[in-house]
C-alpha positions as CSV (number, residue, x, y, z in Angstrom):
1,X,41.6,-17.2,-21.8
2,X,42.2,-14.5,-20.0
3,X,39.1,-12.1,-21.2
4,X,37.2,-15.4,-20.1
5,X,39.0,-15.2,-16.8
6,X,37.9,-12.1,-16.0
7,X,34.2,-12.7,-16.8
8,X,33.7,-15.2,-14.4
9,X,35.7,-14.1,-11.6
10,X,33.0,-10.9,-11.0
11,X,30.5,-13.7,-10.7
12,X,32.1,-15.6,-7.9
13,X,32.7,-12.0,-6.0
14,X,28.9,-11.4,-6.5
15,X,28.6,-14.7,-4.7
16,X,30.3,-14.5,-1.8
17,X,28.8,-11.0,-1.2
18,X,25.3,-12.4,-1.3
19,X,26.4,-15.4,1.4
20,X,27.8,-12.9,3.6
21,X,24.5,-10.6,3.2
22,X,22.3,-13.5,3.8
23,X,24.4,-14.4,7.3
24,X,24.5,-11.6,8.7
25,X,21.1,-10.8,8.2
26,X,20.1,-14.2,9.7
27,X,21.9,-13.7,12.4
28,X,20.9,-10.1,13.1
29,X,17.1,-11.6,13.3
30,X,17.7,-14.8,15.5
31,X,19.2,-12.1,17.6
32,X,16.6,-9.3,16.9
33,X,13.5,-12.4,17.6
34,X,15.2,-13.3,20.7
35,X,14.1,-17.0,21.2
36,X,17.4,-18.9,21.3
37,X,19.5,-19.3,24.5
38,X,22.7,-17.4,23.9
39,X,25.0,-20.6,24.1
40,X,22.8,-21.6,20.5
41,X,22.7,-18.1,19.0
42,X,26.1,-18.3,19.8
43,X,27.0,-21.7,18.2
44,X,24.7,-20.5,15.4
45,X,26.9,-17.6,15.1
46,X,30.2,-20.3,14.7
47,X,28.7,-22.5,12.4
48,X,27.1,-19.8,9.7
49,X,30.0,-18.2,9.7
50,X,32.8,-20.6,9.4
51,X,30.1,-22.3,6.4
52,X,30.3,-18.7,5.0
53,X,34.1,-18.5,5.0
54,X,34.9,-22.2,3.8
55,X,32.7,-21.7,0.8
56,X,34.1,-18.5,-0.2
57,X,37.0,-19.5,-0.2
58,X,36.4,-22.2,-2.4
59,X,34.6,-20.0,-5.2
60,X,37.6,-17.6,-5.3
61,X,40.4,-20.1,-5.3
62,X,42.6,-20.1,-8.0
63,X,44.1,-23.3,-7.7
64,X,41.3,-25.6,-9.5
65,X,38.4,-24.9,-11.6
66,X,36.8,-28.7,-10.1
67,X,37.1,-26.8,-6.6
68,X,35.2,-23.9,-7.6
69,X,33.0,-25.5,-8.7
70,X,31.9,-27.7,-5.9
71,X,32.2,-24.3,-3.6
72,X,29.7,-23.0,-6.3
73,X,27.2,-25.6,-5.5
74,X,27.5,-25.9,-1.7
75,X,27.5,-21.9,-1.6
76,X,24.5,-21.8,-3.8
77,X,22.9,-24.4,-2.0
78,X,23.7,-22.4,1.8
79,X,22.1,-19.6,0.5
80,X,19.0,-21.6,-0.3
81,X,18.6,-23.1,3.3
82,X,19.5,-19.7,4.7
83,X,17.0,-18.0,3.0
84,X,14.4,-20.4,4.1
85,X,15.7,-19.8,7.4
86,X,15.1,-16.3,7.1
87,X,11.5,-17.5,6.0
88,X,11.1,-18.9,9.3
89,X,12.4,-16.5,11.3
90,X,10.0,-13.4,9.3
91,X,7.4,-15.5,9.8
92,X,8.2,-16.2,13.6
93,X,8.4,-12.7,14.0
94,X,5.3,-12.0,12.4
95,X,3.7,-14.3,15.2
96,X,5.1,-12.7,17.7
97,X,3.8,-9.1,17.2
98,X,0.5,-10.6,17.0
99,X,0.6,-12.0,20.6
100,X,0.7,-10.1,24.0
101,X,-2.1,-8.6,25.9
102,X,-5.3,-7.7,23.6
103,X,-6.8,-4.8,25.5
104,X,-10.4,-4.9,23.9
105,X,-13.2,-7.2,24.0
106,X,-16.4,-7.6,21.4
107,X,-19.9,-7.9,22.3
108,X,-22.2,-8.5,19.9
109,X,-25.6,-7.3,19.3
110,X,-29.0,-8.7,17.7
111,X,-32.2,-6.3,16.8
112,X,-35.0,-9.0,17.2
113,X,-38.6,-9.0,16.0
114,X,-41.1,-11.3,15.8
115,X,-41.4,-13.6,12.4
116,X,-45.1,-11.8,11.6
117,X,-44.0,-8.4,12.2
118,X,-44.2,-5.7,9.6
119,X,-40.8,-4.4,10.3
120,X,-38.4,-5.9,8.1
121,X,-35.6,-3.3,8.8
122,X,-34.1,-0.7,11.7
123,X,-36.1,2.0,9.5
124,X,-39.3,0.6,10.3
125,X,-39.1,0.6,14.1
126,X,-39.3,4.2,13.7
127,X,-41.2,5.4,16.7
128,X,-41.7,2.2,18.4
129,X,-40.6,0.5,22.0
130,X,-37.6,-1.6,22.4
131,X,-37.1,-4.0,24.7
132,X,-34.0,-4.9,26.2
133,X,-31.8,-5.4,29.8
134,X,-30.5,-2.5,31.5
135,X,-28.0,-0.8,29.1
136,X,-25.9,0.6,32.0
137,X,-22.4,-0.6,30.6
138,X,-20.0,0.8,28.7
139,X,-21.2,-1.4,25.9
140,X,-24.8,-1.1,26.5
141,X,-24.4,2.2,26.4
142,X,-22.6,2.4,23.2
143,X,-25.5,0.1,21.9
144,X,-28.3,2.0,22.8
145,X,-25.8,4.9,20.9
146,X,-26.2,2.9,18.2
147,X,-30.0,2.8,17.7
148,X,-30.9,5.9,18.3
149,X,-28.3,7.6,15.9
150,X,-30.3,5.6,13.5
151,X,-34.1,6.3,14.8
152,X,-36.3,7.4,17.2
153,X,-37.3,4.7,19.3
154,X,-38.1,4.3,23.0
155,X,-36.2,2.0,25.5
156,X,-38.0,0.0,27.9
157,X,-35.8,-2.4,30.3
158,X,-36.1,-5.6,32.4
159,X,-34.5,-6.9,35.0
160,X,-35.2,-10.2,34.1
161,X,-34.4,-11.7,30.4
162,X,-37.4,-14.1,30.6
163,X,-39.7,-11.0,31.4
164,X,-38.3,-9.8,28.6
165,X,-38.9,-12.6,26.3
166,X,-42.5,-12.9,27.2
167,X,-43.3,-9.6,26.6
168,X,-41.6,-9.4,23.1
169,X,-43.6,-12.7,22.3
170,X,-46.4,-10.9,23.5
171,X,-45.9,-7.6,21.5
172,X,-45.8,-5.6,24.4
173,X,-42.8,-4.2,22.9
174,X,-41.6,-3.7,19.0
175,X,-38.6,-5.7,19.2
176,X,-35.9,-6.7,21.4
177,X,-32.4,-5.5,21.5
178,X,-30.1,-8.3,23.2
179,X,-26.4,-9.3,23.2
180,X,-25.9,-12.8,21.4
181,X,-24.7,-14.8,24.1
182,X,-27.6,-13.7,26.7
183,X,-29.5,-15.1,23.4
184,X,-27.9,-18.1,23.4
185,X,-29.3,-19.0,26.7
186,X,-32.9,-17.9,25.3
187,X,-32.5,-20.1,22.6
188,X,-30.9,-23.0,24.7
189,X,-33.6,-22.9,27.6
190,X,-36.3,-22.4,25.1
191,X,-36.4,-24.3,21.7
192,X,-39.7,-22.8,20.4
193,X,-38.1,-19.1,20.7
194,X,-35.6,-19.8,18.5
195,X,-38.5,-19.8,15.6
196,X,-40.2,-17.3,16.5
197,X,-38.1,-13.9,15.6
198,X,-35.7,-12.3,12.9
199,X,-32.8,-10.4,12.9
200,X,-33.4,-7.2,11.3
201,X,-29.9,-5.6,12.7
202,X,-26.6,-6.3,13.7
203,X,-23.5,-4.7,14.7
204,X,-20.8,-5.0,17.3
205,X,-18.9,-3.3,19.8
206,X,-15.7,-3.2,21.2
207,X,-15.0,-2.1,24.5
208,X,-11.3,-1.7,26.1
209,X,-10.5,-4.0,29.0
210,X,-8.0,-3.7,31.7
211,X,-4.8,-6.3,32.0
212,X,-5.3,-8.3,34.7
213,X,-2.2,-10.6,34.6
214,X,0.2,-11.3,37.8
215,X,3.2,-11.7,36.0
216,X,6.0,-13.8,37.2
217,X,9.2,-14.8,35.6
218,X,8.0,-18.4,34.1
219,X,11.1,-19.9,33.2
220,X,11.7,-20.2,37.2
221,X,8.7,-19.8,39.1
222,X,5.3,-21.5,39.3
223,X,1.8,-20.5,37.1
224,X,-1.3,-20.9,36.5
225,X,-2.9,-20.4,33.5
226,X,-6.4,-19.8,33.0
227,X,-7.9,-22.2,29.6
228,X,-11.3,-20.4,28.7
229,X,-13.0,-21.8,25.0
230,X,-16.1,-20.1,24.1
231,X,-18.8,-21.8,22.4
232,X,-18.9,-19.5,19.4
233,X,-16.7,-19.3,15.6
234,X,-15.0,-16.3,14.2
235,X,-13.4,-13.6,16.5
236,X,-11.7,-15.1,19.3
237,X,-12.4,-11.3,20.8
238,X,-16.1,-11.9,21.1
239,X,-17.5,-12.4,24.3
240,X,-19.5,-15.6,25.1
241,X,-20.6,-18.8,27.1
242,X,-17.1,-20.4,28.2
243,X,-17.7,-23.7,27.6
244,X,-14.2,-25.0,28.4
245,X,-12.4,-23.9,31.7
246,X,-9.3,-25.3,32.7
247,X,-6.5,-24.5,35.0
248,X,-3.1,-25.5,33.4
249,X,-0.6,-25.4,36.6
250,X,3.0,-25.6,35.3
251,X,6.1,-25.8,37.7
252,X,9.5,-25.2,35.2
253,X,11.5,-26.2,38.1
254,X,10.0,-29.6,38.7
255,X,8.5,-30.2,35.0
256,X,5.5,-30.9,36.3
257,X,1.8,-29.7,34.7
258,X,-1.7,-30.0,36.4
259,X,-4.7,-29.7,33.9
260,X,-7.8,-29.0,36.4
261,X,-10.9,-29.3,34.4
262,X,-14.6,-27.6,36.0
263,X,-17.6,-28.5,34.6
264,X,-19.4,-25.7,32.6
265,X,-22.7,-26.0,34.6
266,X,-20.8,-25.4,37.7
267,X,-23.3,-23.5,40.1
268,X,-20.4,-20.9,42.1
269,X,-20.7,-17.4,43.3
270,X,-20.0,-14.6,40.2
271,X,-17.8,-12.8,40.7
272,X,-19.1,-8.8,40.5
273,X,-22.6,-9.9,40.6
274,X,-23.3,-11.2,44.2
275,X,-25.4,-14.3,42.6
276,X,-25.2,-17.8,41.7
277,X,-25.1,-19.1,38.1
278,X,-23.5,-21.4,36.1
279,X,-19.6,-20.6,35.4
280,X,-20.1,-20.8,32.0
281,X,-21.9,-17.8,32.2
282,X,-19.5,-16.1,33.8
283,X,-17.9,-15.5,30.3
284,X,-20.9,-13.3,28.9
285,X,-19.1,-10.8,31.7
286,X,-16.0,-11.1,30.1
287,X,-13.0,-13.6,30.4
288,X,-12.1,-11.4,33.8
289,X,-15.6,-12.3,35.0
290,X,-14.3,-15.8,34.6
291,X,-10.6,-15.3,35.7
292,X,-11.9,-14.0,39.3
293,X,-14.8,-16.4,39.9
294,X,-12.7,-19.2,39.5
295,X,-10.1,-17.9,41.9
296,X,-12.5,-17.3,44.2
297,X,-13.8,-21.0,43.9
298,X,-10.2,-22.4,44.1
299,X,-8.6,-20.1,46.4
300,X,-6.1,-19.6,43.6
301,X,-4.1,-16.7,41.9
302,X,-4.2,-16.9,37.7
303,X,-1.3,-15.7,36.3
304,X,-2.1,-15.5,32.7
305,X,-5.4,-16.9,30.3
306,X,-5.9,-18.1,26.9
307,X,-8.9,-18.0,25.3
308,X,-9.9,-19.9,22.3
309,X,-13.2,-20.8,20.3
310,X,-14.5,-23.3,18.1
311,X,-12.9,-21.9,14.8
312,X,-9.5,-22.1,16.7
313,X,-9.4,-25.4,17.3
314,X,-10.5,-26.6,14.4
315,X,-8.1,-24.8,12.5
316,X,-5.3,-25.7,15.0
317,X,-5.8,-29.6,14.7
318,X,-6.0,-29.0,11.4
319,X,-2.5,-27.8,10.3
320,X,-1.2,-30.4,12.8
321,X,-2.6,-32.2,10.3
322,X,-4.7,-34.4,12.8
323,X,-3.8,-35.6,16.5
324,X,-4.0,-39.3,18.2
325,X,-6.0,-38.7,21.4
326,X,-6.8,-40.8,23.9
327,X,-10.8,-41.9,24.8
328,X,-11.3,-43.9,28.2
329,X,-15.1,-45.1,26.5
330,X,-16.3,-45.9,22.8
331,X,-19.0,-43.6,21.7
332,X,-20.8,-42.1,19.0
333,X,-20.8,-38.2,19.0
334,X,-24.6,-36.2,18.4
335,X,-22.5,-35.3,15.0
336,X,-22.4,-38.8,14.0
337,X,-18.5,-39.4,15.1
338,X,-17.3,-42.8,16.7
339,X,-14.5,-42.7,18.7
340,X,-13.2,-46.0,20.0
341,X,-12.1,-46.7,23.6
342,X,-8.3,-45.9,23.3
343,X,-6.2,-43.7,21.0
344,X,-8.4,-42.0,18.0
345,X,-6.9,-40.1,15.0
346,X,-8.8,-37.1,14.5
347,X,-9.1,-33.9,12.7
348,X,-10.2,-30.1,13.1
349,X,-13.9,-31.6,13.2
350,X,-13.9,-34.7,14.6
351,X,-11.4,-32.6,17.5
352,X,-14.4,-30.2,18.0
353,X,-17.3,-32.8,18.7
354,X,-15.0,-35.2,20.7
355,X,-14.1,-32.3,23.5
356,X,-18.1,-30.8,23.2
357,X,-19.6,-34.4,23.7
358,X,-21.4,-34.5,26.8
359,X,-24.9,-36.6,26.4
360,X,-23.3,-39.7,25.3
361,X,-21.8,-40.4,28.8
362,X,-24.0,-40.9,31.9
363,X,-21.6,-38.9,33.5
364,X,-21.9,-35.6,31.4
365,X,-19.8,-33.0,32.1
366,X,-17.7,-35.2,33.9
367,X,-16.6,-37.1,31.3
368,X,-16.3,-34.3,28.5
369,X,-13.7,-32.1,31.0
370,X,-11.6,-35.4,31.1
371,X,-12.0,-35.2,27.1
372,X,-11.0,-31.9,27.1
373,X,-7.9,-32.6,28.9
374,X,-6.9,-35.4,26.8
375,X,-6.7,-33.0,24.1
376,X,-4.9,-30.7,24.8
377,X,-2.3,-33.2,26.0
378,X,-2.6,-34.6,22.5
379,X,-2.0,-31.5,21.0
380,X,1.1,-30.2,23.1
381,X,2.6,-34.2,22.2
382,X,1.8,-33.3,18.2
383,X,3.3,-29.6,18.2
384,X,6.4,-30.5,20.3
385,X,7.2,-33.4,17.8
386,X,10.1,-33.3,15.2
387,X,7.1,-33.4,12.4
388,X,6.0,-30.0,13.5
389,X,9.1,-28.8,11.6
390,X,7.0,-28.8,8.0
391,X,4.1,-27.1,9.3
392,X,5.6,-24.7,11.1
393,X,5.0,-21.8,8.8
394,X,1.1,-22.4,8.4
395,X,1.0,-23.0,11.9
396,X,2.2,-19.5,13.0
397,X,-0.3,-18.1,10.8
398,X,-3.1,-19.9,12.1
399,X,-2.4,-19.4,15.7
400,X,-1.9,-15.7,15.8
401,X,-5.7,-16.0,14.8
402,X,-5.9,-18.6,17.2
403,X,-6.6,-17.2,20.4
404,X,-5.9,-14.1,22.9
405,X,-4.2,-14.4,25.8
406,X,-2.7,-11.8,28.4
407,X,1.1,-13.1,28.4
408,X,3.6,-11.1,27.1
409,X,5.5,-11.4,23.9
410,X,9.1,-11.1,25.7
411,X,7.4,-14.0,28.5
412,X,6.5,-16.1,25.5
413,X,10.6,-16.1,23.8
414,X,12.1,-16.4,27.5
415,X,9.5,-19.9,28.1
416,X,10.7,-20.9,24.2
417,X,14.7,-20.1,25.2
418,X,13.9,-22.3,28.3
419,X,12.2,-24.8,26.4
420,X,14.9,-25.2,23.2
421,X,17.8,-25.2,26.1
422,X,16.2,-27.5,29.0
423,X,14.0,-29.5,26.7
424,X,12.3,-30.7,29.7
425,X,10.0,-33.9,29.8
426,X,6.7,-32.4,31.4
427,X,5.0,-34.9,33.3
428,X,1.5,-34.1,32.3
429,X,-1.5,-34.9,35.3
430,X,-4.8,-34.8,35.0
431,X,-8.3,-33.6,37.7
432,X,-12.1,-33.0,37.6
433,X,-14.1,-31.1,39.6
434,X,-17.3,-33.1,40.8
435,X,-20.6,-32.6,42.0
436,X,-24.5,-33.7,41.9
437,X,-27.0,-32.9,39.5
438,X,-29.6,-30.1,40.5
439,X,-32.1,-27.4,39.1
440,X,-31.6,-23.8,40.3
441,X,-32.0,-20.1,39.7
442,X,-29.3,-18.4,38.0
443,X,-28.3,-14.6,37.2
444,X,-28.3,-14.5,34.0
445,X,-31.5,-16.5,33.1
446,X,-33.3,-14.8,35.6
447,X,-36.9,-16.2,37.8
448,X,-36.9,-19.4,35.7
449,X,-34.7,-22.2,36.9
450,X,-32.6,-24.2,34.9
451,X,-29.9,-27.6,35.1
452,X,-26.7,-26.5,37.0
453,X,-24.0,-29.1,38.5
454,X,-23.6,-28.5,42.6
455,X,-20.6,-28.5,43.1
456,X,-19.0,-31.4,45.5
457,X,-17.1,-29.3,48.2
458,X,-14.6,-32.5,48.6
459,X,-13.5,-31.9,44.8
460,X,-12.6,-28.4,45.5
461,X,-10.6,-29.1,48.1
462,X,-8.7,-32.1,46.6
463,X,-7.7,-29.4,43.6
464,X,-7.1,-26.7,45.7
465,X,-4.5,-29.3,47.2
466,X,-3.4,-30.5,44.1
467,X,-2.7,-27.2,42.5
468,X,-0.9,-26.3,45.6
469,X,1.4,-29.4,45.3
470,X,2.0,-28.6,41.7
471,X,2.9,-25.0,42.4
472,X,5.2,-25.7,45.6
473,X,8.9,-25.2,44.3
């Protein structure tokens, strides 16, 4: 009996030593992560530890062998949920040091030439004429670079992006060198061009950007934050068309939150460019383009922005598995989706042609901001919900592809601390900017006019108000 003795007790010493490994190294990442308030962490602290000593105890008593055994499973079963909450907490980590400012942006470029061209590669435009815009940026620059490391070519450049098409249609030039989002708006405005060319050549480039945050401590003082989704899949990175453009202005003092949506056809003043065009445009430029147009329309100061695209919210909506949002109309999407007047279950998909719907409403862009807004209220409802709990690992992993944005990772675990120890009830309002139909010029499409929304000056102000009210501690 003895010999027997003395087997087993090495086993039960083993034991304990792993349950006190696994605490402390729990405890030495919830502190190392940062995101509780220290009255949890602390109560964390009590409760892991006295769990710890209680079961240890058990496993090396020596007055019962039904005892130790019952300390064996409980310890063996705290050392499985402990190491699932070190799971959690890797992973949540892992997120973390994805987020912060990203202090590049991508532009992508397309070598164009015409469907009945001879020139089926770069190679073949040896000793030819491009055509393209003025390459006088840092990544036009880097573009042009780019072409003519490869072959000798000559660059001829337009000040206009129609001129520019007409004369590639018209051969005057080889090809055409443009960046994808300027065409976009060719093949938008023009649905013949679209046929017409090839790409022969493509490549990207990424340019550093400066960090044009105001920070502020958010966990006491007033925000806004700027909601920019491009109309593109893939990298978040990539410059584009901002077809969603929000204002999210969040008060922690008062709980409240102000979800201000402007049409992407809105005709304003760009910001850098000393011209009118539509403000989705404004994100060819870059997300600051956007940022500082918009306060100059509102009279504002953005604190922070988010950008996201089509892939992210697919993806998002997708390991919520699904959100219920809410439709004021019954329609039929252009992809063939109804959605019923009321609350709609939907997924990734169904997410992403619900909030770009615009031509099933009289009202347009009207109705598709309100859209918008009703989904992301949808989807802060779904992730705040005890159900997230499951899906919390593939959720981190999908949003640290999710989207950029310039807040700070130690901003980000101060807003969650607040969050876990206020657990506030944000009271969630809604606003649209208005205006009127019109045809106009615009900078980036150049002498040929095209659909932009006038802006109604009475809207403006009303947000401008509104935002204020929000903000006012």
């Amino acid at each position: 009996m003895k010999k027997k003795h003395d087997k087993i007790i090495p086993f039960f010493k083993y034991l304990a030593f792993a349950m006190a490994l696994i605490t402390i190294i729990t405890l030495c990442l919830f502190k190392f992560i940062d995101v509780l308030p220290i009255e949890y962490y602390l109560l964390l602290c009590g409760l892991l530890i006295s769990f710890d000593l209680i079961f240890t105890m058990l496993i090396l008593t020596k007055r019962g062998v039904k005892r130790r055994i019952f300390g064996t499973i409980m310890s063996l079963i705290y050392i499985a949920l402990v190491i699932l909450m070190i799971v959690y907490e890797l992973n949540t980590l892992g997120f973390l040091k994805k987020l912060g400012y990203q202090n590049y942006k991508t532009e992508n470029y397309s070598l164009l030439v015409l469907k009945d061209s001879k020139s089926k590669s770069i190679e073949d435009l040896q000793n030819t004429t491009i055509g393209s815009l003025p390459l006088n940026t840092e990544g036009g620059k880097d573009a042009k670079n780019k072409i003519t490391n490869k072959i000798t070519v000559e660059f001829k450049t337009y000040e206009d992006i129609s001129n520019l098409k007409n004369d590639f249609l018209n051969k005057t030039v080889s090809s055409m060198l443009i960046e994808n989002s300027l065409l976009t708006i060719l093949n938008e405005n023009d649905e013949d061009f679209v046929n017409s060319y090839e790409v022969i050549y493509e490549f990207s480039i990424d340019i550093e950007t400066k960090d044009i945050s105001n920070s502020v401590d958010i966990t006491k003082n007033s925000f806004n934050v700027y909601i920019s989704g491009i109309d593109t899949y893939g990298s978040v990175s990539s410059v584009s068309r901002s077809d969603v453009n929000m204002i999210i202005s969040v008060n922690p003092k008062t709980n409240k939150i102000l979800i201000t949506s402007i049409p992407r056809d809105y005709y304003v003043s760009l910001y850098g460019k000393n011209a009118k065009d539509k403000l989705t445009h404004a994100g060819i430029y870059g997300i600051e383009t956007s940022v500082k147009t918009i306060e100059e329309l509102l009279n504002i100061k953005i604190n922070y922005y988010l950008k996201v695209n089509f892939t992210s919210l697919i993806n998002i909506v997708d390991k919520l598995e699904g959100v219920n949002v809410y439709s004021k109309y019954s329609f039929t999407s252009k992809d063939g989706y109804y959605y019923q007047k009321g609350n709609n279950y939907v997924d990734g998909k169904k997410a992403l042609s619900f909030v770009r719907e615009r031509k099933a409403f009289s009202a347009g862009d009207r109705v598709r901001g309100e859209n918008q807004a009703a989904m992301i209220e949808a989807m802060i409802d779904k992730a705040i919900s005890p159900s997230i709990i499951t899906k919390y690992n593939s959720l981190l992993k999908t949003l640290s592809k999710a989207f950029v944005t310039n807040l700070k990772t130690e901003e980000i675990t101060e807003f969650i601390k607040f969050q876990i120890d206020s657990n506030p009830k944000w009271d969630i309002t809604t606003y649209s900017l208005d205006g009127t139909n019109g045809f106009d010029y615009t900078y980036s499409y150049g002498s040929l006019k095209s659909y932009v929304m006038i802006p109604d000056s009475n809207t403006i102000i009303n947000a401008q108000n509104k935002i204020k009210e929000v903000l006012a501690n």
